[in-house]
N, C-alpha and C positions, 0 to 999 in steps of 0.2 A: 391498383385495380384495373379492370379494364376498362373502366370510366376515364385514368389520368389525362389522358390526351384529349377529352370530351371536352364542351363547355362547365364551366362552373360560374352560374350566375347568383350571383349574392341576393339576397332581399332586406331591406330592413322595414321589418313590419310596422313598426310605430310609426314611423317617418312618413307615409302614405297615405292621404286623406282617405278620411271614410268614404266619401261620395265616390271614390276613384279606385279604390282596393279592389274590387271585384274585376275589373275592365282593366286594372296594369299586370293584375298573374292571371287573368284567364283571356284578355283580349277579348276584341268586341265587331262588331259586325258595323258597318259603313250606314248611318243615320238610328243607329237604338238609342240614343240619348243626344240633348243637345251638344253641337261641337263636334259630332263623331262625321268627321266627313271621310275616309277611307276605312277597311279593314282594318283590323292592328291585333296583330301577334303579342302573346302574351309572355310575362316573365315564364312561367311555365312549358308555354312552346319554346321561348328561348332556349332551354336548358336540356331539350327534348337528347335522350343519349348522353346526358353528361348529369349532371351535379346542381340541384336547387337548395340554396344554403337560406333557409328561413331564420336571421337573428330577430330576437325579440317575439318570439311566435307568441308571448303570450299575452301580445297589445291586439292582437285581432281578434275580432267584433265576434259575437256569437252564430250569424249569419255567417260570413266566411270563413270558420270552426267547420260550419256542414259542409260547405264546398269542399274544403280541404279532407275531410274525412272522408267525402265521396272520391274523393281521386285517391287516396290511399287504398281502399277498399276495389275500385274499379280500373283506375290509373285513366280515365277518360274525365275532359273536362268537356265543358261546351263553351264557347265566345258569348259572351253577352247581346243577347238578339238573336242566337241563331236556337236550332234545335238536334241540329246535328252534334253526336258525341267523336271529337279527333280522341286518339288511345297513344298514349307518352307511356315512353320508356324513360323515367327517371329518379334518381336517385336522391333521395331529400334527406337534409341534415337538419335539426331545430336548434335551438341553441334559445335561451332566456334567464333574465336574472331573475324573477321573480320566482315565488315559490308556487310550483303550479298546483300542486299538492291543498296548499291554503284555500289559490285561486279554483281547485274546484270543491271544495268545500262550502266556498262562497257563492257557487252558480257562476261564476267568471269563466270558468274553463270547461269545456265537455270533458268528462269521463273516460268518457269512450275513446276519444282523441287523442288523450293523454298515456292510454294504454297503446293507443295503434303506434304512436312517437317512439315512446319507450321501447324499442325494440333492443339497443345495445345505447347505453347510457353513460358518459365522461361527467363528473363530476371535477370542475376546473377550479382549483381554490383561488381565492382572491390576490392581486399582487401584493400585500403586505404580506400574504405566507409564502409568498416565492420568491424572495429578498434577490439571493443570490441571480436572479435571472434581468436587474434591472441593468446593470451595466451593458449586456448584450444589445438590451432594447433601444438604451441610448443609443447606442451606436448607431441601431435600424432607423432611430428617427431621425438623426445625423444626417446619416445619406440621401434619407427619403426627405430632406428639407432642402439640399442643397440644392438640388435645380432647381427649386417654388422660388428658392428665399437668395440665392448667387450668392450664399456665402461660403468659405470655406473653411468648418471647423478641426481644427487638429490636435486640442486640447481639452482637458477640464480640470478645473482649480480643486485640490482635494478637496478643499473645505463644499465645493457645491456636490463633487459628487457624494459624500458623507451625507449633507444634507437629501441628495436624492434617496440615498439608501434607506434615509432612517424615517422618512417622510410613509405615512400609512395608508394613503391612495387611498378614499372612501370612491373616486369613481375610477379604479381600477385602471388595465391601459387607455383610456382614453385621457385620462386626465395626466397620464404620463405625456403621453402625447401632444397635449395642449402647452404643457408644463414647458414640454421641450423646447416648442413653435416659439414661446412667450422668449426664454431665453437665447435661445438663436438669432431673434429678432434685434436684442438689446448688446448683443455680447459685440466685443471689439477686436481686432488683430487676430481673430483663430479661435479665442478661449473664450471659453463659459465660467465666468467666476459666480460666485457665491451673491452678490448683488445684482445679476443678471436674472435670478431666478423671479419668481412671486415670493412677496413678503413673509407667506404662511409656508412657504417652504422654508426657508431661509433660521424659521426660529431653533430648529433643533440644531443646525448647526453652530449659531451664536449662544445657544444657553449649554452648549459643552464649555466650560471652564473646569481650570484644573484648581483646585484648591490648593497654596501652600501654606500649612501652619506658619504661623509667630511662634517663632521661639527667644527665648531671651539666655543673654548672655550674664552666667555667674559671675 
């Protein structure tokens, strides 16, 4: 699109104290609160012409629900402290596991907000229904660990990747990802075997045994 070249600033909304969620995406004016000694640009101004990726949009607070729906509606925020409206050009992504649907059943989620979001909707099934996609992944965390972790892997022992494959991820890629970190960490000479993994990985591929009957000799 013609956003690619723009910024794209990620946000994860859970992750952001409450006291602090308003003043980190909309910024804040120099003494509105204590500690605010300068101006400060916000996740939002960050992003101003490019790409605000909200993950977990459906941990924020019923108060920053209205903010957020004001700038949908308006595309102008205000800094915390001031009164003046700045007007952004940006393009916002949501993203959440919960069912928001539930959550506003419940009063959790605005209504309203929920429709404004919905505008073109990806439903991403969970990595146990994407089997076939987990080998690539590895690979991505591979790489993406070697500068962190100086090592250099160039292998994996069938039996662990079996075990990754057949392993049903209740938390999805991240927990691939942790999964990885843990055996990258432990693994020796290049290869990731099968005892390099967590224990709970490990069990599908030790309780594959083959059966062979007894037979007896007439």
């Amino acid at each position: 699109s013609k956003r690619a070249n723009e910024p794209f600033v990620p946000v994860n909304c859970g992750a952001i104290p409450e006291n602090l969620v308003e003043s980190e995406l909309f910024g804040s004016k120099k003494g509105s609160y204590t500690g605010s000694t300068a101006d400060k640009k916000g996740l939002f101004e960050s992003a101003n012409g490019g790409t605000l990726f909200l993950d977990e949009v459906g941990e924020l607070s019923p108060a920053t629900q209205v903010k957020l729906l004001r700038f949908l509606q308006s595309h102008e925020i205000r800094r915390v402290g001031e009164t003046e409206a700045r007007y952004l050009d940006i393009r916002i992504i949501a993203a959440t596991n919960r069912d928001l649907q539930q959550a506003m059943h419940e009063g959790r989620f605005r209504e309203d907000l929920y429709y404004r979001l919905n505008t073109f909707h990806l439903q991403l099934p969970p990595l146990r229904e994407r089997k076939p996609v987990i080998p690539n992944l590895i690979r991505y965390f591979i790489l993406k660990n070697k500068e962190a972790q100086g090592k250099e892997i160039h292998d994996l022992e069938p039996a662990a990747l079996y075990a990754l494959t057949k392993y049903p991820y209740p938390g999805n890629i991240r927990e691939l990802e942790n999964i990885m970190e843990h055996a990258i960490v432990l693994s020796e000479g290049g290869i990731i075997k099968l005892e390099d993994l967590p224990e709970y990985v490990q069990v599908e591929a030790r309780e594959k045994t083959v059966a062979i009957p007894h037979t007896k000799d007439n």
